[in-house]
C-alpha positions in Angstrom: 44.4 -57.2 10.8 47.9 -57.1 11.8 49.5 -60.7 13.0 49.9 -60.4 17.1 52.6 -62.2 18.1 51.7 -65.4 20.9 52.7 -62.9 24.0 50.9 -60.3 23.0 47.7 -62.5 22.5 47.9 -64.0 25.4 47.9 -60.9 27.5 45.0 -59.5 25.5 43.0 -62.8 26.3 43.8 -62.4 30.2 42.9 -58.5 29.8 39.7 -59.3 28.3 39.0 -62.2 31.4 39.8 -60.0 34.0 38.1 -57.2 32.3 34.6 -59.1 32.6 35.5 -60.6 36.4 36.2 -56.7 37.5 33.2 -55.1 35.6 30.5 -57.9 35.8 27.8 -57.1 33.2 23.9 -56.8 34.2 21.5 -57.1 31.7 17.2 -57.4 31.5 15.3 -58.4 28.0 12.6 -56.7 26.7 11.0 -58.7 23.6 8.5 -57.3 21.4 6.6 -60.6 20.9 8.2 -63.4 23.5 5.1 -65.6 23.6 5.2 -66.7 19.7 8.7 -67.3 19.8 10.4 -69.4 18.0 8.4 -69.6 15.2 8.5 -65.4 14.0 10.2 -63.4 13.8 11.1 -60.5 16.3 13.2 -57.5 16.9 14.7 -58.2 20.3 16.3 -54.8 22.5 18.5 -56.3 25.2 19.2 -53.8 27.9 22.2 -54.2 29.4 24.2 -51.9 32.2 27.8 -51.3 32.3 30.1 -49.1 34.2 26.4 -47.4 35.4 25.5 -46.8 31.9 22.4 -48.4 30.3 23.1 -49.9 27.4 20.5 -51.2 24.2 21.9 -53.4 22.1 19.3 -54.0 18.5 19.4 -57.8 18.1 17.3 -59.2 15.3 16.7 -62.5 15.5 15.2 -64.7 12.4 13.6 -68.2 14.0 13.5 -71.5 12.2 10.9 -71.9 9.4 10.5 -75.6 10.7 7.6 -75.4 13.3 10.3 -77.2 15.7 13.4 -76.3 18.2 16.6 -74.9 16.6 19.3 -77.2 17.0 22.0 -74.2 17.5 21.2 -70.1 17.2 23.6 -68.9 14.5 25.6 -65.2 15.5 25.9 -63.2 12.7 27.8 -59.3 13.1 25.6 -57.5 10.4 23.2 -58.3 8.5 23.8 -61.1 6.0 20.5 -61.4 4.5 20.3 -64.4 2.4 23.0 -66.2 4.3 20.4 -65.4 7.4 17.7 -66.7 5.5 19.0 -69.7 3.9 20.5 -70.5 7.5 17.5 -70.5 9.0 15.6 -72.3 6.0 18.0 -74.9 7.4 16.6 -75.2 10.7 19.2 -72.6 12.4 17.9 -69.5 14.9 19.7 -67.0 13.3 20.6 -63.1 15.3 22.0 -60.4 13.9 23.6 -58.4 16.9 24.3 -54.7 15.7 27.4 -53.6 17.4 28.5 -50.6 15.4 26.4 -48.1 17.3 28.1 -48.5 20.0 30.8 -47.3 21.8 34.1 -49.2 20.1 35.3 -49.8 24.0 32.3 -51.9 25.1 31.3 -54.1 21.7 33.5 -57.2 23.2 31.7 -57.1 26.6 28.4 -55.8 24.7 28.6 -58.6 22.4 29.2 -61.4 25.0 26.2 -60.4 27.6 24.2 -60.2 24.4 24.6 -63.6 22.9 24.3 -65.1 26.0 20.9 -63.4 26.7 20.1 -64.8 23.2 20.9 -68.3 23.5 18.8 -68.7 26.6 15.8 -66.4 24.7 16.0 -69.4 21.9 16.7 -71.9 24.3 19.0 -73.6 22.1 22.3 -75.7 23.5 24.8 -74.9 21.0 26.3 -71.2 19.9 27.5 -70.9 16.4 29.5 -67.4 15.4 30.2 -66.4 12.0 33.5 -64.2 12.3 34.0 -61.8 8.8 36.7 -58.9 9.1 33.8 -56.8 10.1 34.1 -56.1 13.7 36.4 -59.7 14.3 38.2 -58.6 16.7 35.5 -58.6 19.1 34.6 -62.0 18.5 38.0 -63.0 18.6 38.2 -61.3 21.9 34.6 -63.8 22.6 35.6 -66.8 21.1 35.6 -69.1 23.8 32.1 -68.3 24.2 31.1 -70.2 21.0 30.8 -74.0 20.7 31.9 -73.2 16.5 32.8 -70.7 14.5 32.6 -70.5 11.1 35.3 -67.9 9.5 35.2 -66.0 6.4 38.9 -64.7 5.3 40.5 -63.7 8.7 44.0 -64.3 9.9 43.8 -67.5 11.8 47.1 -66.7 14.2 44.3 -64.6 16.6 42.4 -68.3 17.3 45.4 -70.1 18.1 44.7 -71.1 21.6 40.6 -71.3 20.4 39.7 -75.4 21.1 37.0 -74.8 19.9 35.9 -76.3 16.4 36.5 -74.0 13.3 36.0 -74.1 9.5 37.6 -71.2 7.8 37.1 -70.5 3.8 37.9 -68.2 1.6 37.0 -67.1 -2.3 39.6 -66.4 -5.1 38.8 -62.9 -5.1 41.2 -62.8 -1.9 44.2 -63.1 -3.9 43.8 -60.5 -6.0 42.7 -57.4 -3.9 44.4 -54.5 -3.9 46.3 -55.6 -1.0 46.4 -59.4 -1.1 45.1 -62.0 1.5 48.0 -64.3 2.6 46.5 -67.1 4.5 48.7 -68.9 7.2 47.8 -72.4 8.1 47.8 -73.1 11.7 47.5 -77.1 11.2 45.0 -77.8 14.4 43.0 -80.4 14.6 39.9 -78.2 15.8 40.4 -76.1 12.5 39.8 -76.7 8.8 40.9 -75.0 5.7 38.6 -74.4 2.9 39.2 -72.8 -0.5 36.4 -72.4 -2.5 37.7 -72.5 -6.1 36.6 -70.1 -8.6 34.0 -68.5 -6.5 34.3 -65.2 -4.2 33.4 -64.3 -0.7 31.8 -61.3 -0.8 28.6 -60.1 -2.1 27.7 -59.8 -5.7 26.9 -56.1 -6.9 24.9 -54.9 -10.0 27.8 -53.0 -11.0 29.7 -55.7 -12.7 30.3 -56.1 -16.4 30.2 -59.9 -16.4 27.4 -61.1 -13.4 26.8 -64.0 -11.8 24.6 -65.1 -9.4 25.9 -65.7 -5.7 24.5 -69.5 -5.8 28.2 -71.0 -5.9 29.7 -69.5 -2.8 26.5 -69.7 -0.8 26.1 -73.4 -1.9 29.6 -73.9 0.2 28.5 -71.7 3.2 25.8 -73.1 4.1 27.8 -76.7 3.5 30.4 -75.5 5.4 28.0 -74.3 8.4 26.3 -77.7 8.4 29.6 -79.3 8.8 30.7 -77.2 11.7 26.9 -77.8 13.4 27.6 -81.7 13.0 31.1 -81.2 14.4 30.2 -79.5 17.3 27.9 -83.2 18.1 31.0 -85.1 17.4 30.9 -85.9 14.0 33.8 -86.2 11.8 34.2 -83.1 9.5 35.4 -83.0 6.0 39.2 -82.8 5.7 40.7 -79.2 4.8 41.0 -78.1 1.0 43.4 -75.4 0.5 46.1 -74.9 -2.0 49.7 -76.0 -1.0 53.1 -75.3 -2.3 52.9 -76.9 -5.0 49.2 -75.0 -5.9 50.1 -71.8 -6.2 52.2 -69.7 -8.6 53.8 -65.6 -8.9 50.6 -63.8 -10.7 53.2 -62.1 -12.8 53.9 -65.8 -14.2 50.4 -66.9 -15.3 49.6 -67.8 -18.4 46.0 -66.5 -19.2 44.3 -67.7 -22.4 43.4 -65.0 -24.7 40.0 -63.9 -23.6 40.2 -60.3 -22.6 41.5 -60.7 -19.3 44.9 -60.9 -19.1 45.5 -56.9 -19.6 43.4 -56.3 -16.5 45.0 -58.8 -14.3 47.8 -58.2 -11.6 51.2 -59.1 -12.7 53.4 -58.8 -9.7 54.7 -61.1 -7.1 51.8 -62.0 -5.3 50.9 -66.0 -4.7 48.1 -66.9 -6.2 46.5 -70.6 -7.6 47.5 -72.0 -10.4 45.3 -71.9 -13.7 44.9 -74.1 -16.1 44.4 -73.8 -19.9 40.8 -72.3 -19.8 42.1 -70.0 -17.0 40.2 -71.8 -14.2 41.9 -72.8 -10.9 41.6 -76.6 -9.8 43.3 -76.4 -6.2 40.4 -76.3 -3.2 37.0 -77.1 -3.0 35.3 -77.3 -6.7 31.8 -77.1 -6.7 30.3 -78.9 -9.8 29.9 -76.0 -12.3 33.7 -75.8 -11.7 34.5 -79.3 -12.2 32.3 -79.2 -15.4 33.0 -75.7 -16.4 30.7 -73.8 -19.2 33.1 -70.6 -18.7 36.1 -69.2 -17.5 35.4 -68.0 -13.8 38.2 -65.1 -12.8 38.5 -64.2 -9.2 39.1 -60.6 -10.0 36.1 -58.1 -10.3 35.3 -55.9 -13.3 33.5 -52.6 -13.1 31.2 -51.2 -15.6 31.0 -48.2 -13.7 34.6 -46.9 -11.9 32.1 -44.2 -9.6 29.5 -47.0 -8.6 29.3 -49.5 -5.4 32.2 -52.2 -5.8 31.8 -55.6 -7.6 32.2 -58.4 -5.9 31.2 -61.1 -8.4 34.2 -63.2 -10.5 34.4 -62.2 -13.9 32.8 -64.9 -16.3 33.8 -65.7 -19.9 31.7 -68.7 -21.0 32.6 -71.4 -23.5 31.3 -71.1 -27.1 28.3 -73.4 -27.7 30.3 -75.3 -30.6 33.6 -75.7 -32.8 31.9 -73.1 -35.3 31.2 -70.8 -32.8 34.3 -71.0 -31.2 36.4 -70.9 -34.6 33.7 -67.9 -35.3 34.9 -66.3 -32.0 38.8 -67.3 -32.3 38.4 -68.7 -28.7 41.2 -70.8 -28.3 39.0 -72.6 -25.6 37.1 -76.0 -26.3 33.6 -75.7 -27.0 31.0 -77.3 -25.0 30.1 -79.8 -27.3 33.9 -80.9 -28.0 34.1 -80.9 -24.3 31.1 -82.5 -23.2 29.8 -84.0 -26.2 26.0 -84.2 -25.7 23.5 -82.1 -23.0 22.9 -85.6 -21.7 26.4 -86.7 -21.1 27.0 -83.2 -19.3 24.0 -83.5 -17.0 24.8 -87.6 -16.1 28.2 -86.4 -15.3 26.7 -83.1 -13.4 25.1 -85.6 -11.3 28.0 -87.7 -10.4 30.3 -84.7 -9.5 27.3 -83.6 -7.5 26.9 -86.1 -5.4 30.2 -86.7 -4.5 30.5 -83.7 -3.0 27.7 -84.1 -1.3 28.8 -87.4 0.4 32.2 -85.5 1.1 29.9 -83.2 2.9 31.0 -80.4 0.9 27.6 -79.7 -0.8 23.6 -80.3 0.8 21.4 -82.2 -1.0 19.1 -79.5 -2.4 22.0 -77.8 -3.9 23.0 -80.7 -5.7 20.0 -80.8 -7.5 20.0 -77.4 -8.5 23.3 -78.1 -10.2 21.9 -80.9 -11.9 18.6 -79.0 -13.0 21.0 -75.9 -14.1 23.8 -78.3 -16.4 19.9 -79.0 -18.2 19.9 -75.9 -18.9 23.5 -75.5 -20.1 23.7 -73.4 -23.5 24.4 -76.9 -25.8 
């Protein structure tokens, strides 16, 4: 998205008000199953009329497994499956408002009318919006209509005169796309940074020579949502975790260990993190496997396949089990037991990290233990 400078947003943002005080929107409900709600789940087609034309807008909308109300309905633009699902296994109503049908023109106003009609179907008191780079602009163009957002890798300088609370994070694979992300740092108090080291924001594919499952990056998410939630009421959130200055380094100047990677890896004069001997990055938020590594995690994505759907997933090199396997291997990297020493001393350790982060608010409780259960399971 190109940078808009602060003129040119603000006359957008008082096109877009006087746009909806010219052209007030109309809109009427039809549910397919109203009287259960919220505890199923339901396709809801919200009719809505503007400029004389009747408009549907396809709204699916997941309800709280919790047999109680939602404390906010979540906003999602497309269909994030298990981010939808995990969000409402956390006690979130959770719609998916399809704007891509429609008319490019009327998504902003489309969107608005919609997720109001929403929040008063749910009957919940706080709107949460997750804001990707699919279809941001119109829920920048909306923002003020959320109590939170929760932002995924969009360039912040559009929210500047947002009050509104916001947690924004990002995955490594940002830095090395084929046209790199470059963050800017707006330094608000309603906003906080989050870089979640090692791991990657999108989706994992099939179609990835080293694959890993998208626990890591979800793990943060849905940390990260339950932070903004609690923000919204007034409670303090975790402070910002993003790389500084001093963090990052020209990817032409890495220094990669000799695991296979280096030949595929950008070398030009992009900023990226800094590495450290096992080619992991320690700036950001670390979840636990990265704190206690078993492998070399690599933001960039390898294909097995050049003609098949992208990979998303970070490129994994794990550690060799022990000094014989490592010598066997000539992997200049520590093994696990020189690391680590014993399974037990990893997994008492595991625990540590993983609770720290989860009184930092940075990870949930359940997660934690699935750390812990999966450094049991660590290849000793």
């Amino acid at each position: 998205m190109q940078r808009l400078s602060a003129f040119a947003q603000f006359l957008i943002y008082g096109a877009v008000s006087l746009y909806f005080l010219c052209f007030p929107v109309r809109s009427e409900t039809t549910s397919s199953n109203p009287q259960n709600f919220p505890h199923d789940e339901l396709i809801e087609k919200i009719q809505i009329k503007i400029d004389s034309l009747n408009i549907v807008v396809d709204a699916k909308v997941l309800a709280p497994r919790q047999q109680k109300a939602s404390p906010a309905l979540l906003i999602l633009p497309f269909s994030e499956g298990l981010f939808a699902q995990e969000s409402r296994a956390l006690g979130f109503d959770v719609a998916v408002i399809d704007l891509d049908r429609l008319p490019e023109k009327i998504r902003s106003r489309a969107l608005y009318e919609t997720a109001l009609k929403l929040q008063s179907l749910t009957k919940t008191k706080i709107l949460l919006g997750f804001v990707d780079t699919h279809l941001s602009e119109n829920y920048i163009q909306n923002a003020r209509l959320f109590d939170g957002l929760l932002v995924r890798e969009v360039d912040l300088q559009s929210f500047h005169a947002i009050s509104a609370p916001i947690i924004h994070f990002w995955g490594e694979d940002a830095y090395w796309r084929l046209v790199p992300w470059r963050g800017i740092w707006l330094n608000k108090k309603n906003i906080r940074e989050f870089f979640i080291s090692g791991e990657t924001s999108s989706s994992v594919s099939l179609n990835c020579r080293k694959y890993e499952n998208a626990f890591g990056m979800m793990a943060a998410q849905k940390a990260l949502l339950t932070a903004l939630y609690v923000w919204v009421l007034g409670e303090t959130p975790p402070a910002s975790r993003a790389p500084g200055p001093r963090d990052v380094i020209l990817a032409k100047d890495l220094i990669w260990p000799d695991i296979g990677v280096a030949s595929v890896m950008p070398k030009d004069d992009r900023l990226v993190p800094k590495i450290d001997h096992d080619g992991n990055t320690h700036s950001g938020v670390q979840l636990p496997n990265h704190v206690l590594p078993i492998a070399t995690f690599v933001g960039i994505p390898l294909h097995h396949d050049a003609t098949d759907s992208a990979c998303f997933a970070p490129t994994i090199a794990p550690f060799s089990a022990d000094k014989s396997a490592r010598e066997k291997s000539h992997d200049p990297r520590l093994s696990l037991v020189e690391r680590y020493g014993s399974r037990a001393y990893f997994v008492a350790t595991m625990r540590i990290v993983a609770d720290k982060l989860v009184k930092e608010k940075l990870l949930l409780g359940q997660d934690a233990e699935a750390y812990v259960r999966a450094a049991k399971a660590a290849p000793f």
